[in-house]
C-alpha positions as CSV (number, residue, x, y, z in Angstrom):
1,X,0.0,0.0,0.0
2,X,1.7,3.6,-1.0
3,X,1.8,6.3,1.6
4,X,0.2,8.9,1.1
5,X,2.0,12.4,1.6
6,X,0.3,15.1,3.9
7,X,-0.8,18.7,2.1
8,X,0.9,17.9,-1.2
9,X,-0.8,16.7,-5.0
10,X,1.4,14.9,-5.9
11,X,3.8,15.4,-9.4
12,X,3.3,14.9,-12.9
13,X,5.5,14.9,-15.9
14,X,9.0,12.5,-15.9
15,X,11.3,15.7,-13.8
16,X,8.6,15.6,-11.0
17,X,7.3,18.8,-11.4
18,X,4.7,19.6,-8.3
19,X,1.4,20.3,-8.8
20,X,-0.5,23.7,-7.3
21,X,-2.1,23.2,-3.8
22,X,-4.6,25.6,-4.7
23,X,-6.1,26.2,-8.4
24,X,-6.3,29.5,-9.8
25,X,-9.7,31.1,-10.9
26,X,-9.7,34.1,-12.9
27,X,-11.7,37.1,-11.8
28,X,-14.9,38.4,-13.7
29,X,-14.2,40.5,-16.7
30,X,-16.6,43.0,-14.0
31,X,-14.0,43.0,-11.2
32,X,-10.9,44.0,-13.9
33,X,-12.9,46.8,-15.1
34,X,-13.6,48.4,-11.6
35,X,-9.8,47.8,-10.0
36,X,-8.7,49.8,-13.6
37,X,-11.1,52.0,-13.4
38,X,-10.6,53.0,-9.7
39,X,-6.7,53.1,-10.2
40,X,-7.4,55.7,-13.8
41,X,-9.7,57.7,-11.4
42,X,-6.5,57.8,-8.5
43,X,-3.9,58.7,-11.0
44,X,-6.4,61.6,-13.0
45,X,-6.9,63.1,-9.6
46,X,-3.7,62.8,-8.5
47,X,-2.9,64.9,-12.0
48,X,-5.9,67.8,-11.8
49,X,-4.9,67.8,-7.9
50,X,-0.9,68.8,-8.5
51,X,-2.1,71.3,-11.3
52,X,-4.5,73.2,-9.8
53,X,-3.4,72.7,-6.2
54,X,0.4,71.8,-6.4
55,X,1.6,73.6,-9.3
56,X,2.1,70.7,-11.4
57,X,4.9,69.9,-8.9
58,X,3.8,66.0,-8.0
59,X,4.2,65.2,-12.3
60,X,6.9,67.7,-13.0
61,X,10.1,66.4,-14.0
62,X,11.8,68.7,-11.7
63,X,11.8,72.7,-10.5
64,X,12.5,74.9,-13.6
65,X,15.4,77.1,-13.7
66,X,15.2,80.2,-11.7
67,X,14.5,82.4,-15.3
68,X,11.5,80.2,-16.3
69,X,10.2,79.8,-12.3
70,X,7.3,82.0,-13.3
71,X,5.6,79.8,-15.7
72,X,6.2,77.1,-13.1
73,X,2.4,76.6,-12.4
74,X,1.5,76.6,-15.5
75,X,3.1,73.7,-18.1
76,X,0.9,74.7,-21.1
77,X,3.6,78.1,-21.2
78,X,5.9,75.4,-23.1
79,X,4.5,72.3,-23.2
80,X,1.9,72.1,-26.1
81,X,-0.5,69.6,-24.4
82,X,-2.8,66.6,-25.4
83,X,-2.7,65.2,-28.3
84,X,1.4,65.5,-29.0
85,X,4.3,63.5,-28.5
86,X,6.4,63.8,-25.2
87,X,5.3,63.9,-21.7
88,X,2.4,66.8,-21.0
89,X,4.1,67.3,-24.7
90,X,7.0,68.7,-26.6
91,X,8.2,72.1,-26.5
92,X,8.3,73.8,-29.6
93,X,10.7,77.0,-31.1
94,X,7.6,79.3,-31.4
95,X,6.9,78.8,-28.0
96,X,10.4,80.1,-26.7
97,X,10.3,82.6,-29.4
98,X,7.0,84.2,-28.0
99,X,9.8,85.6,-25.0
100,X,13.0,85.6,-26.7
101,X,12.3,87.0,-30.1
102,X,11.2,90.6,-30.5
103,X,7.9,91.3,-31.4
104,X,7.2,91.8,-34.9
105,X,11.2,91.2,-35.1
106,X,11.4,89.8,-39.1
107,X,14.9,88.7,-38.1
108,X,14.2,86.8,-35.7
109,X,17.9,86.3,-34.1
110,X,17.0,82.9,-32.7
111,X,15.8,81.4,-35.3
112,X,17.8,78.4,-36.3
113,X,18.5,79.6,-39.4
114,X,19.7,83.4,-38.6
115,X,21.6,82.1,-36.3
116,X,23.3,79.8,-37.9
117,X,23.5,82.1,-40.8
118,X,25.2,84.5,-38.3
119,X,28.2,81.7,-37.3
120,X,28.8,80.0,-40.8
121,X,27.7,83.0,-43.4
122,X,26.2,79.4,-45.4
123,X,23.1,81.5,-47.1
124,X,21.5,78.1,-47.9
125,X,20.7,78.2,-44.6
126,X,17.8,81.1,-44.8
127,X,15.4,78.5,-45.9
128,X,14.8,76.3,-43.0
129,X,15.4,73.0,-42.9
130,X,13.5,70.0,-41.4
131,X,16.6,68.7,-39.7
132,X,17.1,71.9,-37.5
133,X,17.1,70.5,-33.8
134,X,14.7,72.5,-31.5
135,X,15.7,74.8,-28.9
136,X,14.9,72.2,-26.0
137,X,17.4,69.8,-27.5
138,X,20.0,71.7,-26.4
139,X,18.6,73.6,-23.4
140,X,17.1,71.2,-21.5
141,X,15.1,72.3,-18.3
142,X,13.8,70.9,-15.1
143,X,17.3,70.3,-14.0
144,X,16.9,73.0,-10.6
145,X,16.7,76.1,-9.7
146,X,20.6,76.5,-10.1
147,X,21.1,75.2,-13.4
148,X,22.5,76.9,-16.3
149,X,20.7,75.9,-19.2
150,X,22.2,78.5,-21.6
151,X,25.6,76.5,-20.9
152,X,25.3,73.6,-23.2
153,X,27.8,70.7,-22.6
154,X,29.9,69.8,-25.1
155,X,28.7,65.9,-25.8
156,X,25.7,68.1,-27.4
157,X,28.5,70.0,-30.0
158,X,30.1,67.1,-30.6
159,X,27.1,65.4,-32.3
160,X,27.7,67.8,-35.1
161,X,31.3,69.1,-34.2
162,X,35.2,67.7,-33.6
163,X,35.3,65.9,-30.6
164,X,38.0,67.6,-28.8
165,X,39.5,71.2,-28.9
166,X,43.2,69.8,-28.7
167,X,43.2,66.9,-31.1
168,X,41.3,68.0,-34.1
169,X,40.1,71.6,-34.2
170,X,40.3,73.0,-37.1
171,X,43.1,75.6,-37.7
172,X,41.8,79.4,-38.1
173,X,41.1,80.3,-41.7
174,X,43.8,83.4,-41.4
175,X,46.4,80.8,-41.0
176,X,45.6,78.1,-42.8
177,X,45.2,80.2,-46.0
178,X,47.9,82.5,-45.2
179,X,45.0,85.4,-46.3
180,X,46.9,88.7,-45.3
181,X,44.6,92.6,-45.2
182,X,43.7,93.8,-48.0
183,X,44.4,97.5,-46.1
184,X,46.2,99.6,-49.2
185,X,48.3,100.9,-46.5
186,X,52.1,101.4,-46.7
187,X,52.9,100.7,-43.0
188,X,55.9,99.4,-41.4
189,X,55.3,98.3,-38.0
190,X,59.0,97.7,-36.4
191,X,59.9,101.6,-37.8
192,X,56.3,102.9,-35.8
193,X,57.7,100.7,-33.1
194,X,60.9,102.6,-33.0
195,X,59.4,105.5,-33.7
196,X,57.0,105.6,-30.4
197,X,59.5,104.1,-27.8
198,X,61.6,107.6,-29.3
199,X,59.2,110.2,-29.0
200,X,57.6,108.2,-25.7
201,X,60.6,108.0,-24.1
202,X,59.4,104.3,-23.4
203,X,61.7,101.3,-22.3
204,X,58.6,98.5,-23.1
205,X,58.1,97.4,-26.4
206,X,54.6,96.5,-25.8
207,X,53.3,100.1,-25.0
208,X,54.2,101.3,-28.1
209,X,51.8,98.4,-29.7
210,X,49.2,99.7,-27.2
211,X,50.2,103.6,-28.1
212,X,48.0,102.7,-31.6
213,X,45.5,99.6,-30.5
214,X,43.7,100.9,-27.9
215,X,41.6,98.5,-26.1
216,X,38.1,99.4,-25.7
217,X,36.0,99.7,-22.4
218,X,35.3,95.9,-22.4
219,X,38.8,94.8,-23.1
220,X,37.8,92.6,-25.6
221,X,38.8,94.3,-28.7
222,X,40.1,97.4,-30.0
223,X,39.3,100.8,-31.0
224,X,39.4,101.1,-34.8
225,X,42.6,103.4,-35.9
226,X,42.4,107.3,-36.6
227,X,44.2,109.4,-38.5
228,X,43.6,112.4,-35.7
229,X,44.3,110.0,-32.7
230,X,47.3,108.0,-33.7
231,X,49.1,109.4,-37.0
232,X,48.6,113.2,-37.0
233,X,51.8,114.1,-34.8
234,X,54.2,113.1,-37.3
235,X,52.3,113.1,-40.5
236,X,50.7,115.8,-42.3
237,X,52.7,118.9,-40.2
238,X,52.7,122.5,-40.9
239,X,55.9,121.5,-43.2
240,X,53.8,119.3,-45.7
241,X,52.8,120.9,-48.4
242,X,52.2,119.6,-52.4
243,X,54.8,120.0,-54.9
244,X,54.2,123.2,-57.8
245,X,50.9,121.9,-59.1
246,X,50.1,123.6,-62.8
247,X,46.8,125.6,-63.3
248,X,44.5,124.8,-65.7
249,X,43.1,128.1,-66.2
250,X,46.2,130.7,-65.8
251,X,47.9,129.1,-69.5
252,X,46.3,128.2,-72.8
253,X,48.9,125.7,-73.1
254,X,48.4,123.9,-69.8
255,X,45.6,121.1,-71.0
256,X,45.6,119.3,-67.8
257,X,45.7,120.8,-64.0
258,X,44.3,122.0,-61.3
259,X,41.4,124.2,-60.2
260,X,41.9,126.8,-57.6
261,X,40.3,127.3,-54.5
262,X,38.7,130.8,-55.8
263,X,37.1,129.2,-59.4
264,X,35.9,126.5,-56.8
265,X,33.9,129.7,-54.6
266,X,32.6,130.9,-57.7
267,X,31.6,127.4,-59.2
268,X,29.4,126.9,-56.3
269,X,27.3,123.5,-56.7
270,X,26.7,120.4,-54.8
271,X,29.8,119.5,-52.9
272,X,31.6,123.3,-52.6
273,X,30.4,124.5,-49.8
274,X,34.0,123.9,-47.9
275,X,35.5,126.3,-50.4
276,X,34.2,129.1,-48.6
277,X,35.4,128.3,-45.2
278,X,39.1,127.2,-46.5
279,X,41.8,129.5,-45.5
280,X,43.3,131.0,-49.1
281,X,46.5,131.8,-47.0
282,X,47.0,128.0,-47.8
283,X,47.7,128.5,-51.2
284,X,50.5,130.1,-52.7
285,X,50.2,130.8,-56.6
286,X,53.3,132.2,-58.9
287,X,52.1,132.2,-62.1
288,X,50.6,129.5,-63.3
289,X,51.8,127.2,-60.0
290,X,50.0,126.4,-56.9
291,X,51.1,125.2,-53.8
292,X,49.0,123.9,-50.9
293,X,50.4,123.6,-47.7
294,X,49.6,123.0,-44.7
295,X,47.4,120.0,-46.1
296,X,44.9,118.3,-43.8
297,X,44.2,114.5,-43.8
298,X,40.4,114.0,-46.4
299,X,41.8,117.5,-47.7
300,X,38.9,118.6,-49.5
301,X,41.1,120.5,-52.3
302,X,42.7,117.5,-53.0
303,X,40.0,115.9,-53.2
304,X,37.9,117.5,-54.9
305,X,40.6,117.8,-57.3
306,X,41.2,114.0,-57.9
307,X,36.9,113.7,-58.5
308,X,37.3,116.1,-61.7
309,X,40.8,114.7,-63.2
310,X,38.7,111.2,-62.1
311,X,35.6,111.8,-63.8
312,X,37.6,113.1,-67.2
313,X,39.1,109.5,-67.6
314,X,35.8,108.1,-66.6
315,X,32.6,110.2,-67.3
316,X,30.1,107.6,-66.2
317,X,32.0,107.1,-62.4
318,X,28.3,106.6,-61.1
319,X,27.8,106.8,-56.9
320,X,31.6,106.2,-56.9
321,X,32.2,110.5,-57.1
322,X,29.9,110.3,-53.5
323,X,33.0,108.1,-51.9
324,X,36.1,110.2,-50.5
325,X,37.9,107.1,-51.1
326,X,37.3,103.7,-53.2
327,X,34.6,101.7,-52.6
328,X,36.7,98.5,-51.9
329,X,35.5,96.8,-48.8
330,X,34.9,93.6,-47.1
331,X,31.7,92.2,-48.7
332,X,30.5,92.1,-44.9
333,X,31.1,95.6,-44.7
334,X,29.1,97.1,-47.2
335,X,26.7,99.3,-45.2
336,X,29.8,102.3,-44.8
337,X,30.0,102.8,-48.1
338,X,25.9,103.6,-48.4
339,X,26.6,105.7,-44.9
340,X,29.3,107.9,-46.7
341,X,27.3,108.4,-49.9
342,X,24.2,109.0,-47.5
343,X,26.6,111.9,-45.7
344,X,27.8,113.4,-49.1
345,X,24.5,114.0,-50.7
346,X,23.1,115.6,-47.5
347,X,26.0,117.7,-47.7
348,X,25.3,118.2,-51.0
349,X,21.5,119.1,-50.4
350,X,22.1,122.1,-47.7
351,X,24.6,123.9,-50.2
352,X,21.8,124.0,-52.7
353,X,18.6,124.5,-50.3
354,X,18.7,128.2,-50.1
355,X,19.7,128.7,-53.8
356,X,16.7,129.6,-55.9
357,X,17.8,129.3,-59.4
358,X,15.4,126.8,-61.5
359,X,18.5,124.9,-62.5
360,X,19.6,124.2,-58.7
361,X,16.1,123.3,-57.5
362,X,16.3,120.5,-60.3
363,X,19.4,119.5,-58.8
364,X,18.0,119.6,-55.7
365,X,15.1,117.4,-56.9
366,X,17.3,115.0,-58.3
367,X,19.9,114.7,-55.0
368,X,16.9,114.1,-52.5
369,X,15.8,111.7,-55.2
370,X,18.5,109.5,-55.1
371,X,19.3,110.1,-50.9
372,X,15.5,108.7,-50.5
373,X,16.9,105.8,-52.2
374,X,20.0,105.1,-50.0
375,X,18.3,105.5,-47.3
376,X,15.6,102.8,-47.9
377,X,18.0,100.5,-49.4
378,X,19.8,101.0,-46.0
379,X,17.0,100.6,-44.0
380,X,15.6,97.5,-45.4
381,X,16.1,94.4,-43.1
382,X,16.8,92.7,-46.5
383,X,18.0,95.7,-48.7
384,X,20.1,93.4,-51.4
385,X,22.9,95.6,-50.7
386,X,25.8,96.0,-53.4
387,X,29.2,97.5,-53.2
388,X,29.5,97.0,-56.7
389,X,27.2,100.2,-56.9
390,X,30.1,102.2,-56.0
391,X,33.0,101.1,-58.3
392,X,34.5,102.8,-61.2
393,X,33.2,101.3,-64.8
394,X,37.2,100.5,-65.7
395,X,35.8,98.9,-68.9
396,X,33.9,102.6,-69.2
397,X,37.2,104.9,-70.0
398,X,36.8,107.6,-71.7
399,X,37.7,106.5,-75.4
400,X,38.4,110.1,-76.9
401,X,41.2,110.5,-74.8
402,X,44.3,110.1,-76.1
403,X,47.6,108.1,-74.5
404,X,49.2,111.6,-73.8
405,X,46.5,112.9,-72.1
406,X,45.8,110.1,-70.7
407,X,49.9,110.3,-69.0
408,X,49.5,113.9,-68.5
409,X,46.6,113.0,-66.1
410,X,48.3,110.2,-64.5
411,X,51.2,112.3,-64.3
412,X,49.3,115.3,-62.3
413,X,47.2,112.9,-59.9
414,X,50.7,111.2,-58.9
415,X,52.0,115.0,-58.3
416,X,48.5,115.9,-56.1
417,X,48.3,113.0,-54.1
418,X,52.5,113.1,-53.4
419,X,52.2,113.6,-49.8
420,X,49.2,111.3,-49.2
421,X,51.5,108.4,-51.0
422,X,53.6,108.3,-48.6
423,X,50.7,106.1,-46.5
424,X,48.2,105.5,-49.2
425,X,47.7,103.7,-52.1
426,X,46.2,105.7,-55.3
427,X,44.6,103.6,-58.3
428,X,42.7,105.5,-61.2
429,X,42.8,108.5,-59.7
430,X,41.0,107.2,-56.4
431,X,42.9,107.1,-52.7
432,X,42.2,103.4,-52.2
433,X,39.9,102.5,-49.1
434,X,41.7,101.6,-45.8
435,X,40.3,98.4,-43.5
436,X,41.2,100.2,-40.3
437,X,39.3,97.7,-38.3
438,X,39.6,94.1,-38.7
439,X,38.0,91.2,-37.3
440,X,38.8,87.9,-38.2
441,X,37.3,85.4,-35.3
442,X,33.8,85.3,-37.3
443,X,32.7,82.3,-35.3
444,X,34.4,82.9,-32.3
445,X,35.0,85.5,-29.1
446,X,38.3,86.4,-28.0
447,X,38.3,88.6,-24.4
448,X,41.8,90.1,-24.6
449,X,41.4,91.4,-20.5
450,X,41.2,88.0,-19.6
451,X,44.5,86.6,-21.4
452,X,47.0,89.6,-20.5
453,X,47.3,88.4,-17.0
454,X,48.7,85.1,-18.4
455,X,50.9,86.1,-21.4
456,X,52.0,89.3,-22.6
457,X,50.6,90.3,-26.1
458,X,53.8,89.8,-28.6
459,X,54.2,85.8,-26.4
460,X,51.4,85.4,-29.0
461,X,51.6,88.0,-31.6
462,X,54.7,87.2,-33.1
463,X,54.2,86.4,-36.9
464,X,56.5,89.8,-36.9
465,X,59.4,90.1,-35.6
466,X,59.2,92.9,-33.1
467,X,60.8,91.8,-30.2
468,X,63.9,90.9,-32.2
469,X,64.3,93.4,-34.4
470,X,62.8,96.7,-32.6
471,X,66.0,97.6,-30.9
472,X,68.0,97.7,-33.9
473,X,68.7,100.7,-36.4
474,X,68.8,98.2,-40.1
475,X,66.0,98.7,-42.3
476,X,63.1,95.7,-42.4
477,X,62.1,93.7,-45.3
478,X,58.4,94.7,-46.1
479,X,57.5,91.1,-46.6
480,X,58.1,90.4,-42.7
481,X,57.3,93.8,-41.6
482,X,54.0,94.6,-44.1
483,X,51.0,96.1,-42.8
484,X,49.1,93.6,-44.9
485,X,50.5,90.6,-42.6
486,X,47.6,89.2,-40.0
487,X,50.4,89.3,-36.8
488,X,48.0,86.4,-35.3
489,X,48.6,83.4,-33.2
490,X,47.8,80.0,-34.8
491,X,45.4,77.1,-32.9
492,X,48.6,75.4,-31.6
493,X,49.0,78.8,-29.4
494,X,45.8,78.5,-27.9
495,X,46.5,75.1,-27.5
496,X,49.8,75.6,-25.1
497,X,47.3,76.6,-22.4
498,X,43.7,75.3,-23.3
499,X,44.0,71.9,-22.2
500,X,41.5,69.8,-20.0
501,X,44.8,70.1,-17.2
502,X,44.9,74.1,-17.7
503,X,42.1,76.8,-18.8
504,X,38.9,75.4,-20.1
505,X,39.2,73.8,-23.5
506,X,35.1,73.6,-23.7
507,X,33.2,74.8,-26.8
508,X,31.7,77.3,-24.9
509,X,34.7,78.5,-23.3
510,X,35.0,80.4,-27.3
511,X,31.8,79.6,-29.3
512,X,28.6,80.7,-29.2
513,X,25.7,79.6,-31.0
514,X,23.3,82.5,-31.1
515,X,24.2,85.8,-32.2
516,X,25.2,88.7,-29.3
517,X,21.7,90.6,-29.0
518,X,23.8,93.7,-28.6
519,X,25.3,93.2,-32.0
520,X,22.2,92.9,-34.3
521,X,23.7,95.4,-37.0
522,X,26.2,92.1,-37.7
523,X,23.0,90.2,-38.3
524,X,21.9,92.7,-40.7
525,X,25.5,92.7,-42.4
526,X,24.9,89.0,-42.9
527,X,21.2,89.2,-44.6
528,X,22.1,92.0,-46.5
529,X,24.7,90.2,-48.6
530,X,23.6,89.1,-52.0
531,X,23.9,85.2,-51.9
């Protein structure tokens, strides 16, 4: 007889699996209903409960950052609600733009594509694209009070980006094309050099660099360079004066010279209003010579001088006779040259305002006309803006010259502009324009103030040979010396001290992605290119 085992069914199956003491029994299809309903009602009230009562705080992901803590009790501020993706769901640009964009801005700086527009100058980018990440991708909140969600960490660049800033950043485009200024200035720097520590009695090389770059108040950059501030004690002295310049008028057999500051006066017209405030103790006539001397720097004799032998080799000159200089210019620096022309022709318009002849009024007419049109080309968020507006029709000479005349014009503009050669450069009778400002970290911000307590300014800046050759009397090759040369430090430079042992080699620490709201007018300079 088998014995029979107390509280236990037995097996089954060849391993001797046990069997269940107790069978299940599935509940009523009744019973599942009610249990899920109860539990949807719990978690709904437990929702309506922390929004209207708790400030969405029991379903929140976490406290928002101390500049969004207003919209805390509220979650449809960013998030757009039922019926999207994402939990309480996603957060969308034109949400973030309804408090970081402008009003009415047409713009619109944050916009993916401005600002990226703004960083690469890639005007494909105007058109948005469907791959554009969204501003919470990057700025992610609910992270505290504390947190800094406008300091994006670097794993979120490197998506895109080179991984790290000392093994594969790219070098800077001044370097790794070798590009030097297009400034049209003959400068030497090591003979300034010598020249300042002289006449500044000073011992440090380094203050007569800063005698000419003046830092501005932020100690980022530097104050652009002027004629008055920096050049004026040595150049252009009572001493300078033009050589024996012939007058067109005082011989019959003179058929190419100058016009004097009298038949200027009596001339009047747009433009001659500076005639009658000219001292004509500055010009000393024997015969059928002039000299002018003192000269100033923009001296509007000589200027106005170089416009009419100008305009006789080329008639149709166009908007370029409203320039002082040429209109040659960094294609992201065309608003100047419509800001000069601007200035000329309102110049022009109060000489002529109180002149009632028919002919002038016309004139008139025809000036306010055309400064109208400057000015809403200017003002146009998307003016298509075109330096090519301003440069001399070369392939538009005047044909009925002849090759003399042609030399005896040359001949006089090279006499006329003598003492201005001596910094400038003069093509077709125009002073060429100078770049006396120059930026070159386009993607990039650089805070000088920050980097002079670690290194002194020619540790980095030494493409020219200051340091070695400043102290000595010999004369410097050009090509070493040039004002044209970019004296800039290269990536391995910032390298020697950006590393993840020293100073921050972050993205951040240099880069930012959206545009400095205090420098919109760079925006503009962007959109205003022709793509």
């Amino acid at each position: 007889m088998s014995r029979r085992t107390t509280g236990r069914k037995g097996t089954f199956g060849d391993l001797g699996l046990s069997v269940a003491k107790v069978y299940q029994q599935r509940r009523s299809r009744r019973q599942m209903l009610v249990i899920a309903g109860t539990l949807a009602l719990a978690v709904i009230g437990v929702v309506l409960s922390s929004h209207f009562v708790g400030g969405g705080e029991l379903v929140s992901n976490g406290p928002l950052y101390s500049g969004h803590a207003a919209f805390g009790n509220e979650c449809s501020n960013c998030h757009l609600g039922p019926g999207h993706s994402g939990l309480g769901g996603s957060v969308t640009d034109e949400k973030c733009s309804v408090c970081h964009e402008k009003f009415g801005d047409e713009l619109g700086v944050y916009t993916f594509s401005a600002h990226y527009l703004y960083r690469s100058n890639d005007f494909q980018r105007l058109v948005p694209s469907s791959d554009e990440m969204p501003c919470s991708s990057c700025h992610t909140e609910h992270e505290g009070r504390y947190a800094e969600i406008t300091k994006v960490p670097d794993r979120r660049c490197e998506t895109c980006h080179f991984s790290r800033f000392g093994n594969d950043h790219p070098q800077f485009d001044f370097v790794a094309e070798e590009a030097n200024d297009n400034n049209a200035l003959a400068f030497p720097h090591i003979h300034h050099v010598r020249e300042v520590m002289k006449r500044q009695q000073l011992e440090d090389v380094e203050k007569s660099c800063l005698y000419c770059h003046n830092p501005k108040a932020d100690g980022r950059s530097f104050e652009p360079l002027e004629f008055d501030r920096h050049c004026d004690t040595c150049h252009l002295t009572a001493t300078t004066a033009t050589p024996g310049l012939p007058i067109e008028s005082a011989d019959e057999s003179v058929s190419v010279g100058v016009v004097t500051l009298e038949e200027i006066a009596q001339r009047g017209g747009p433009g001659a209003r500076w005639a009658y405030f000219t001292n004509p103790n500055e010009f000393r006539v024997r015969g059928s010579v002039v000299v002018k001397g003192p000269l100033h720097h923009r001296d509007p004799w000589i200027l106005d001088n170089l416009r009419s032998l100008r305009q006789r080799l080329y008639p149709d000159a166009g908007l370029a006779d409203l320039l002082r200089t040429s209109a040659e210019s960094d294609s992201a620096d065309v608003r100047p040259l419509y800001e000069e022309a601007i200035r000329t022709l309102e110049e022009q318009a109060i000489g002529l305002r109180s002149r009632p002849e028919h002919e002038i009024q016309a004139e008139l007419t025809r000036i306010n006309e055309l400064l109208e049109q400057l000015k809403q080309d200017l003002e146009g968020p998307y003016a298509p803006l075109d330096e090519t507006e301003f440069l001399l029709a070369f392939d538009r000479k005047d044909e009925s010259l002849s090759a003399e005349e042609v030399g005896e014009i040359d001949a006089l503009v090279d006499d006329l502009t003598l003492p201005c050669r001596q910094c400038h450069q003069v093509e077709a009778a125009t002073i060429r324009r100078v770049q006396k400002d120059q930026r070159t970290l386009h993607r990039a911000h650089f805070n000088h103030r920050a980097h002079i307590v670690q290194a002194r300014c020619l540790d980095c800046h030494d493409r020219i040979p200051v340091l070695e050759l400043a102290s000595s009397l010999g004369k410097v090759d050009v090509a070493i010396d040039g004002a044209q040369i970019q004296n800039l430090p290269s990536i391995e430079s910032c390298g020697e001290c950006h590393t993840p042992k020293l100073a921050s080699d972050r993205c951040i620490t240099c880069h930012y992605f959206h545009p400095n709201k205090n420098r919109r007018s760079d925006l503009l300079l962007y959109l205003d290119e022709s793509p």
